[in-house]
C-alpha positions in Angstrom: -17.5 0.2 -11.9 -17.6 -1.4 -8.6 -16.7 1.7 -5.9 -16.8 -0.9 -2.9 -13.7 -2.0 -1.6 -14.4 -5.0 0.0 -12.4 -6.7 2.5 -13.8 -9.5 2.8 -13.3 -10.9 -0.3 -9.4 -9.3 -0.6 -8.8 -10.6 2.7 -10.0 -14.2 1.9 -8.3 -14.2 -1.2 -4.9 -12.9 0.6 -5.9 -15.7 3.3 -6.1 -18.2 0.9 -2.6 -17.6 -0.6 -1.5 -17.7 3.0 -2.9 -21.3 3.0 -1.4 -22.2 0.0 2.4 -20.9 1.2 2.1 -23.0 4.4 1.3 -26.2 2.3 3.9 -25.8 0.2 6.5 -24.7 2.6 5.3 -27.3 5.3 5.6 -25.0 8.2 2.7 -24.5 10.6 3.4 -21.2 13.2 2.1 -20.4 16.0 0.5 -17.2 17.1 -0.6 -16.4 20.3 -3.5 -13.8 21.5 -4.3 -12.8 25.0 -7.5 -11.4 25.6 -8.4 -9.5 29.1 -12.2 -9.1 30.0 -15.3 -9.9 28.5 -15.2 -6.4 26.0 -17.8 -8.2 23.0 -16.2 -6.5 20.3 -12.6 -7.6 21.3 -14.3 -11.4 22.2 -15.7 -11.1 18.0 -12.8 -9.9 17.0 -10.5 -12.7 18.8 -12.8 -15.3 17.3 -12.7 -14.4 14.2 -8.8 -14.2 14.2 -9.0 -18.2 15.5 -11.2 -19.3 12.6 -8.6 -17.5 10.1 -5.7 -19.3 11.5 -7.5 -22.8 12.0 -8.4 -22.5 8.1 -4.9 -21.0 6.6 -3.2 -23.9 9.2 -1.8 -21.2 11.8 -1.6 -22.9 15.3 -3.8 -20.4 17.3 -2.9 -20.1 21.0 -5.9 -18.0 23.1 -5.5 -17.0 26.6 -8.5 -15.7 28.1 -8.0 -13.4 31.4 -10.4 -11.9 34.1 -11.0 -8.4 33.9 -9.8 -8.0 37.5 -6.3 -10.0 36.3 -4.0 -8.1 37.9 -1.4 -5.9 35.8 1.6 -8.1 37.0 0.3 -11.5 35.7 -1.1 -9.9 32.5 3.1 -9.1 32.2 3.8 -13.0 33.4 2.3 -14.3 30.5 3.6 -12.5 28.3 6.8 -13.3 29.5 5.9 -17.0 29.3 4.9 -16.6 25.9 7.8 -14.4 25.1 9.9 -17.7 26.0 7.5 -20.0 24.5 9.2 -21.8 21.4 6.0 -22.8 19.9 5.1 -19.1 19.8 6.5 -17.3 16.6 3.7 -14.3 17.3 1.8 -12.1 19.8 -1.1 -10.1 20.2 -2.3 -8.3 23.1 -6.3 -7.6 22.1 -6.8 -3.9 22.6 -8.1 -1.8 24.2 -7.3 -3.0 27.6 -9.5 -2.5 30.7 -8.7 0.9 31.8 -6.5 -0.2 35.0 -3.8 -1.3 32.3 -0.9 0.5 31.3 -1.2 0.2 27.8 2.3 1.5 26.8 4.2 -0.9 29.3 2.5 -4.2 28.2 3.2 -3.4 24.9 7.1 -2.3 25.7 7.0 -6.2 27.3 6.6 -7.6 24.7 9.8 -9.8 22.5 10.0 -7.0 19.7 10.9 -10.1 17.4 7.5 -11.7 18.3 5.0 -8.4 18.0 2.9 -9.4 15.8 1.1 -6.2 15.4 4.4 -4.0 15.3 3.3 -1.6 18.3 6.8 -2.1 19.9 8.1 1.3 20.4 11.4 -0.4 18.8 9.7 -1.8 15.9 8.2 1.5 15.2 11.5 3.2 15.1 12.9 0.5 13.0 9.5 0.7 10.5 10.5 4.6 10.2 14.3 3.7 9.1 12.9 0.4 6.9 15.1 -2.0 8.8 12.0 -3.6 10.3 10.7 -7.1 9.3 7.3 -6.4 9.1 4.5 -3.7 8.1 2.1 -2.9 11.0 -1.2 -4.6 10.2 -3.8 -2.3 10.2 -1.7 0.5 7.7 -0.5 -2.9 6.1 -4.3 -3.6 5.3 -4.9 0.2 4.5 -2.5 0.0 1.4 -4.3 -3.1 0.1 -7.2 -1.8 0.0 -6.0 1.2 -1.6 -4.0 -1.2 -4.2 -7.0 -2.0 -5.2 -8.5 0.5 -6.5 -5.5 0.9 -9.4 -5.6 4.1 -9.0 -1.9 6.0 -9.3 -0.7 7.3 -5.9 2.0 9.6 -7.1 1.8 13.2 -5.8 -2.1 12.8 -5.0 -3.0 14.5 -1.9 -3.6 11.7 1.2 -5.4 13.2 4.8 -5.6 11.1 7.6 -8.2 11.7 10.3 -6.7 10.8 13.5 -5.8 10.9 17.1 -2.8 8.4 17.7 0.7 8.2 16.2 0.5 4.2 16.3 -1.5 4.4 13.7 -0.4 7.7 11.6 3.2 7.4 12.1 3.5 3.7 9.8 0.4 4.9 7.7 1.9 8.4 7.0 5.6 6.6 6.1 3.7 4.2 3.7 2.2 6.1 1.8 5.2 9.3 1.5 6.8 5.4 0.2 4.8 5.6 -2.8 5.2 9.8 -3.2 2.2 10.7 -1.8 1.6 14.5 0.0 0.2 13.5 3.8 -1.5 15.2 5.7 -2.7 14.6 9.6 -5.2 16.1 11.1 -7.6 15.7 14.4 -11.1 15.1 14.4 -11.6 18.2 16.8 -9.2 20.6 14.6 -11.4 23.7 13.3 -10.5 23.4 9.7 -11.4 19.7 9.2 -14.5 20.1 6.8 -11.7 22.3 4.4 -8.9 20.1 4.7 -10.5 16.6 4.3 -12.2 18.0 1.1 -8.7 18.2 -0.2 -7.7 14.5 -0.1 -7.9 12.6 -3.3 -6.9 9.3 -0.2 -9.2 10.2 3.1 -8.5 8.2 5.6 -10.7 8.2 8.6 -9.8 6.5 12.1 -11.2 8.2 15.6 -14.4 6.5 16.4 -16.7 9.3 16.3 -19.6 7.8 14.1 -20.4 9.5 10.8 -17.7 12.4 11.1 -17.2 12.8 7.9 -20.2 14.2 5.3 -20.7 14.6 2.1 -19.4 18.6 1.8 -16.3 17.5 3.5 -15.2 14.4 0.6 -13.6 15.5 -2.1 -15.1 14.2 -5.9 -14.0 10.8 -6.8 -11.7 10.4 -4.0 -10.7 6.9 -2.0 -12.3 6.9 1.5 -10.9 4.4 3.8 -13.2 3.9 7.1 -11.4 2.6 9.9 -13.9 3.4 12.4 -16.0 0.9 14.2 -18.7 2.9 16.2 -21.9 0.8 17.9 -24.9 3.4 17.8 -27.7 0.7 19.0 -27.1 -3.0 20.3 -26.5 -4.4 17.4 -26.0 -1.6 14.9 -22.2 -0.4 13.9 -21.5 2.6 11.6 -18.4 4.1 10.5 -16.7 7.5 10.9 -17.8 8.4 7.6 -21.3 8.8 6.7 -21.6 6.1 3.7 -24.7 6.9 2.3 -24.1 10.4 2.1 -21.0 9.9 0.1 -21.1 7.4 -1.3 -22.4 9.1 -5.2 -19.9 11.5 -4.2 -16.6 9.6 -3.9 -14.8 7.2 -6.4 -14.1 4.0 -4.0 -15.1 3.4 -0.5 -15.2 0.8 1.9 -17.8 -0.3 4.1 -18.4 -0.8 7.8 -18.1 -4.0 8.6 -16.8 -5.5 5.9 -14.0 -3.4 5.0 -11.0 -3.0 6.7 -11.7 -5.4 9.4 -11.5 -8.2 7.3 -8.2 -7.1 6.0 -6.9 -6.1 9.2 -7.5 -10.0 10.3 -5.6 -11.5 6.7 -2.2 -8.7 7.4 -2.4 -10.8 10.9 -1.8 -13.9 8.9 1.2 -12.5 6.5 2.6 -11.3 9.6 2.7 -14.1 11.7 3.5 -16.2 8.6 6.5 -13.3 8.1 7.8 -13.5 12.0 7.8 -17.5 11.6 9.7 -17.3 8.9 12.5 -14.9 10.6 12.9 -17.1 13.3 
């Protein structure tokens, strides 16, 4: 049995199906990114978002920004693109330089053009199911866990976390398919005896190898969000892989796991807000 989950291949294969719907439906959308500063991950990561659209036929509009851009004409292009008909989608790369109010350029954007579903309205509309689409990154987290086959019903999930953008749609999601959640902090005292628990661990809080090998449960699905840089050119996860990886039943690697699936829910969803419009 193959315990790797690996999002590259899942995300190429859900990127060619994207490419395939496009063709046959003869519409070509547009998504737009805006990227502040010269952060090397983000840069990557915004690259590798163009080639996927440029291959699946996704009209990919990049606006690159100073680091010293001021707040107000960060907002000014987002109300441009907000207006922009050839836009159907938008993403704001994150994190932003830290003179950014994070919360306010996210609350400018159109609701019905957030790509990534961060809008404090298209939260609340997530949490009542009235919203159009799944937020990406928990989007890509069910995938992945699709994939292992495994039945989801009244198994015990734990996600390791420090933000309710994340938890809030990933804990709904997987309640969806009658699953016990539970959230918990990477500082909290019991972690080691509550993450040993989880039949689903899920792991997101950048702190690099977190989570050891006494603190997985046997044959349990560990999803590693975390993307940590520990030399120039070296990036771990929040788990420690090696450790437990004889230990657990499916896992996913870092890179290679939920990055690549992240990038592929982009795709759906822009495909998904096109489509509304």
């Amino acid at each position: 049995m193959n315990k790797i989950l690996d999002g590259i291949k899942i995300g190429q294969q859900i990127q060619q199906e994207i490419k395939e719907d496009l063709a046959k439906k003869n519409i070509r959308p547009g998504l737009a990114v805006v990227l502040v500063g010269e952060d090397a991950p983000s840069q990557l990561y915004v690259s590798k978002k163009k080639k996927a659209c440029q291959e699946v036929g996704i009209d990919f509009h990049e606006y690159l920004l100073d680091v010293d851009t001021s707040q107000e004409h960060l907002l000014e292009t987002i109300d441009f693109l907000n207006k922009d008909e050839n836009v159907d989608a938008i993403l704001v790369q994150l994190p932003l330089p830290e003179q950014f109010d994070t919360d306010k350029i996210i609350t400018a954007l159109d609701p019905k053009k957030d790509v990534d579903g961060f809008h404090k309205e298209n939260i609340k509309n997530f949490l009542k199911d009235k919203s159009i689409i799944t937020p990406g990154l928990p989007l890509g987290v069910l995938r992945l866990i699709e994939q292992t086959k495994e039945k989801l019903g009244n198994k015990q999930a734990v996600i390791v976390s420090k933000g309710k953008i994340f938890s809030q749609p990933m804990i709904k999601i997987l309640e969806d398919r009658k699953m016990k959640v539970s959230l918990v902090k990477p500082d909290d005292k019991n972690l080691a005896k509550l993450t040993s628990t989880a039949d689903v661990l899920i792991v997101s809080c950048g702190v690099p190898f977190l989570i050891k090998e006494n603190m997985v449960k046997k044959d349990a699905i560990v999803i590693d969000i975390g993307i940590n840089k520990i030399d120039k050119d070296y990036v771990v996860g929040d788990v420690d892989y090696s450790g437990v990886f004889d230990k657990v039943k499916f896992i996913t690697p870092v890179p290679g796991g939920v990055g690549p699936m992240t990038i592929a829910m982009l795709l759906y969803n822009t495909v998904k807000l096109a489509e509304a419009k």
